[in-house]
N, C-alpha and C positions, 0 to 999 in steps of 0.2 A: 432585491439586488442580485444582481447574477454574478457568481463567483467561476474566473476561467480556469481556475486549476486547485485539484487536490492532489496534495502530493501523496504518492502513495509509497509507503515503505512495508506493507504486506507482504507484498511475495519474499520478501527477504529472509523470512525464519521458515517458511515452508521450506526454502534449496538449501538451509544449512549456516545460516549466523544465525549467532546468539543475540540476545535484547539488547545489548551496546551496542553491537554492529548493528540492529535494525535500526535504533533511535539515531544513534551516529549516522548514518547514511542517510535518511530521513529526514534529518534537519541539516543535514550537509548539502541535501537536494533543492529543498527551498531557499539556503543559503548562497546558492549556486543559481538560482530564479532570479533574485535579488540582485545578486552582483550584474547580470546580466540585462538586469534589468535599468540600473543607473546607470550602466556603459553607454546604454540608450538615452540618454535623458531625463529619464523617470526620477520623481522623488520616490523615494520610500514608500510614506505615507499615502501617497496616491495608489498602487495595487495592490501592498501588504495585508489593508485587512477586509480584501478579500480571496486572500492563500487560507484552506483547508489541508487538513493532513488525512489520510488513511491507514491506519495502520493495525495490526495483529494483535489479539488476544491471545493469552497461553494459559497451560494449566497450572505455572507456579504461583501460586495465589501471588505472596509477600513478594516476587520481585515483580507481579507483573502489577501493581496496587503502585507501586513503588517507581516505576517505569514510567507511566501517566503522569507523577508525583514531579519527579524528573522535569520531563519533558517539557511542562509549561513553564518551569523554572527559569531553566537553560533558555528558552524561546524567549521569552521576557528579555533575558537580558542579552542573549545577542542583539535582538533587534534593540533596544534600546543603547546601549554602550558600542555595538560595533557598527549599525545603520542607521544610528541616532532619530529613530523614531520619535515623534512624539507622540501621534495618535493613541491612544489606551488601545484600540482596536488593531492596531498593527502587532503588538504583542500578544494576542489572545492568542494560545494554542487550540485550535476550535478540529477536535477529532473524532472522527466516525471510527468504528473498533467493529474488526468481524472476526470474530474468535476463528482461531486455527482449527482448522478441519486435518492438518497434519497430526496432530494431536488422537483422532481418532483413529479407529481399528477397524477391521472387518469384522474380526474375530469377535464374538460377544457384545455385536454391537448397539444394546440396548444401553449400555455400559455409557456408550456416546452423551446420551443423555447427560447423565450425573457432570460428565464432563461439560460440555457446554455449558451447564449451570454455573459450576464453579469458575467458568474462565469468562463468563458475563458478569458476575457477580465481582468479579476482580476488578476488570473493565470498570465497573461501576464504582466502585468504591475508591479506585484512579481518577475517577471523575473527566470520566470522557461525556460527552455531549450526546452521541448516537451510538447504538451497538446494533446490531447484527448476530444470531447464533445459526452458526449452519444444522441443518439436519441430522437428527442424527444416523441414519441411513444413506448417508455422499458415502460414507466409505465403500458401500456397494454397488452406486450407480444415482442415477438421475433421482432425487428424494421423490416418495408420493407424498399424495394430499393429506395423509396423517402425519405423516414428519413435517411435513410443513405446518402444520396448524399446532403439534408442538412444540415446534422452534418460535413461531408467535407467542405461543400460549406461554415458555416461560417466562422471554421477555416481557408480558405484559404481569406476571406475579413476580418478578425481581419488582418491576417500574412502579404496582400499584398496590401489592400486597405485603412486601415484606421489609416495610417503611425504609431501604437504605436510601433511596432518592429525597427523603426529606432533610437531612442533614448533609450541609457542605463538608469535606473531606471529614469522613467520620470516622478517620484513624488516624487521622493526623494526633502527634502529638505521645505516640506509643513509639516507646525508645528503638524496636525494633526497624518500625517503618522510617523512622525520623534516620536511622541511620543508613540503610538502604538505598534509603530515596538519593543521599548526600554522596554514597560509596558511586551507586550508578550517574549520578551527575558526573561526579568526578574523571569518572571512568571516560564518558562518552565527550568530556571535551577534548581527553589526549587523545581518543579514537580522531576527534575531527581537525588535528593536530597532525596526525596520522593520514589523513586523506590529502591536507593541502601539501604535506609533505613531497605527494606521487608528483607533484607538477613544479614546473622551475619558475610561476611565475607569482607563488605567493598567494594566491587563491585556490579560496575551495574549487570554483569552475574548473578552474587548471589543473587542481588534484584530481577532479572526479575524471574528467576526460583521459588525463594521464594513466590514470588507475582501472579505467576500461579499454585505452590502448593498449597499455601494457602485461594485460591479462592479470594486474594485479589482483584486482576485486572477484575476477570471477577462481583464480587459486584461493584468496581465502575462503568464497562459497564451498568450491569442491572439500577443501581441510574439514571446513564446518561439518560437513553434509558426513564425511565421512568418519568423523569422531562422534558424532551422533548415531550412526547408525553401530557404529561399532560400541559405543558406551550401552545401545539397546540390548546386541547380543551378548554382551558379557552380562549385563545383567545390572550392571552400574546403574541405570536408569530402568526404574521399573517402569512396565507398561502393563497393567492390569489385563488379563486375558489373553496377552501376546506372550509375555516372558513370565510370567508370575500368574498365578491363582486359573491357570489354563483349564477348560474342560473341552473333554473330546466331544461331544454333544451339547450344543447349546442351542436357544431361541433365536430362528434363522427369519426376520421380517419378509413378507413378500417385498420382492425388489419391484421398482417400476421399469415398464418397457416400453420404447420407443414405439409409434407407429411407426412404419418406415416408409409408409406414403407421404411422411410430411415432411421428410426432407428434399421428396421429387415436388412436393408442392410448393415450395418456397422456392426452389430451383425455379420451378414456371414461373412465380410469379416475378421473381427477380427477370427472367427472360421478356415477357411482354411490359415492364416497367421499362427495358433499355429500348424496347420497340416504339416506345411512343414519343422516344425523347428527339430531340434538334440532335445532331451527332456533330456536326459542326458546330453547333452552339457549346456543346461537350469536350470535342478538343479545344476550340478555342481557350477554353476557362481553365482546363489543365495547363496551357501551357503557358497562360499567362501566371498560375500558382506557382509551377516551376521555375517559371524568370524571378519570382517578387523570392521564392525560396534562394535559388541561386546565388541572388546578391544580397540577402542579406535583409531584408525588408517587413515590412508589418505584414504577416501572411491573411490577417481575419478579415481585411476586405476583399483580395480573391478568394478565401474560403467562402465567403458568404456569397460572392455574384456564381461560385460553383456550384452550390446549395439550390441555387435558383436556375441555372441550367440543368440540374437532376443530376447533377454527378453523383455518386455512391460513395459513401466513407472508404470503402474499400479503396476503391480510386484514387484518389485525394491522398491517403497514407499510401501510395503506391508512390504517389509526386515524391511524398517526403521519404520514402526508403530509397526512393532512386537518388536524388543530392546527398543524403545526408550518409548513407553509405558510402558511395564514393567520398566525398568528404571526408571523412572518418578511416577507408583505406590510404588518401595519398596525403592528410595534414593539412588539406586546402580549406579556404575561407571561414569566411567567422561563423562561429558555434554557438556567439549570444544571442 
């Protein structure tokens, strides 16, 4: 089955909210897919369960176990009490997890390591579906083939060696997590309280839109970003190797480096791909993307006859940065 969208609320703690504000936003977005999507006609049950989420791994073990914990709770029962799902599958929170590489350091960065483990193994025990550990050498550039085969390699001894994948929620039930889970629930419905607030017209869509017009959402990024970065330097939040247990000499891995011929080779080859194509056949397809975008329309069968006149992704998202920007600057046309 082919699934059109994961929602992703990743980049969200990399610029600076905290785990409410990811998960809040997160399911305020798919909440906002939804709504947008009955405006059209759509039942429920007919695309629901096939929405995926994407979302962040962190180092706090217990809230981010806990977070997971949350999440498919709250998903359940929106979709069932406020979009009266009935499909079982429409309520599945079904989540891919890639642990924050914000998390990591330059400094000591073998350190990385231990981290990733711990912010997989959290993942896991949240009981997400798929995870993902970045390398632990991003903090210094593009991973090599040894970071990468240890970013594998620990995933597959979380998955196959260190039995937590055999037991469904194997902390469930521990008064710490059990309260956690409940505090964060709690929390992230008045955040999404908080979002449909931004908008007058009683919906999430109308908060969330409200709340990017109004530079609400990206002032509480910037607040975030900067209370973290500042809780780093005082010291409030330790960060191994950076503000705490520092040494002036550490094990510095070979970093990887670019050919720089392959990014004149892709340039070519992207060049003689637009030399072979219909160019007319090319505008045409754009501009009919643009009219179905304009008004408002199903875009996925001019996407697809674009696809087949060799338009380029790039392209294509150029149609939609061109409407939906202007849209977005003067308040015009529908956003569902």
């Amino acid at each position: 089955d082919w699934n059109p969208i994961s929602i992703s609320g990743f980049s969200y703690r990399p610029s600076g909210l905290n785990s409410i504000q990811e998960l809040g936003l997160t399911l305020a977005t798919a909440m906002a897919y939804i709504e947008a999507g009955i405006q059209r006609g759509l039942a429920c049950d007919r695309f629901a369960p096939r929405i995926s989420f994407f979302m962040s791994g962190g180092i706090d073990f217990l809230e981010e176990v806990s977070k997971f914990r949350a999440a498919r709770k709250i998903w359940a029962k929106i979709m069932k009490d406020k979009f009266g799902a009935k499909n079982p599958k429409s309520m599945l929170f079904r989540v891919y997890c890639l642990t924050l590489t914000s998390d990591y350091t330059a400094q000591q960065p073998l350190v990385n390591l231990i981290r990733g483990t711990i912010q997989g193994l959290a993942a896991v025990f949240g009981g997400i579906q798929a995870l993902g550990i970045p390398c632990y050498d991003e903090a210094l550039g593009i991973p090599t083939e040894e970071a990468q085969t240890l970013s594998i390699r620990t995933q597959q001894v979380i998955a196959e060696e260190s039995g937590v994948c055999n037991t469904v929620d194997p902390l469930g039930g521990s008064y710490c997590i059990e309260w956690l889970s409940k505090k964060i629930e709690e929390e992230v419905y008045a955040y999404l309280e908080h979002i449909r607030a931004m908008g007058k017209d009683g919906t999430v869509l109308g908060g969330l839109i409200a709340g990017v017009k109004k530079g609400l959402l990206l002032n509480e990024i910037n607040e975030g970003a900067f209370k973290r970065q500042r809780d780093i330097e005082s010291g409030r939040i330790t960060v191994v190797g950076l503000n705490k247990y520092r040494e002036e000499e550490s094990i510095c891995p070979p970093v990887f480096k670019v050919d720089p011929k392959l990014s004149q080779m892709k340039i070519e080859q992207l060049r003689e791909f637009k030399k072979k194509r219909d160019i007319h056949m090319v505008r045409q397809a754009l501009g009919e993307l643009e009219e179905v975008t304009r008004n408002g329309g199903n875009v996925m069968p001019p996407l697809v006859e674009a696809a087949k006149s060799r338009v380029t992704l790039e392209e294509a998202m150029n149609v939609f940065r061109k409407v939906f920007v202007n849209k977005f600057e003067t308040g015009e046309g529908s956003w569902s």
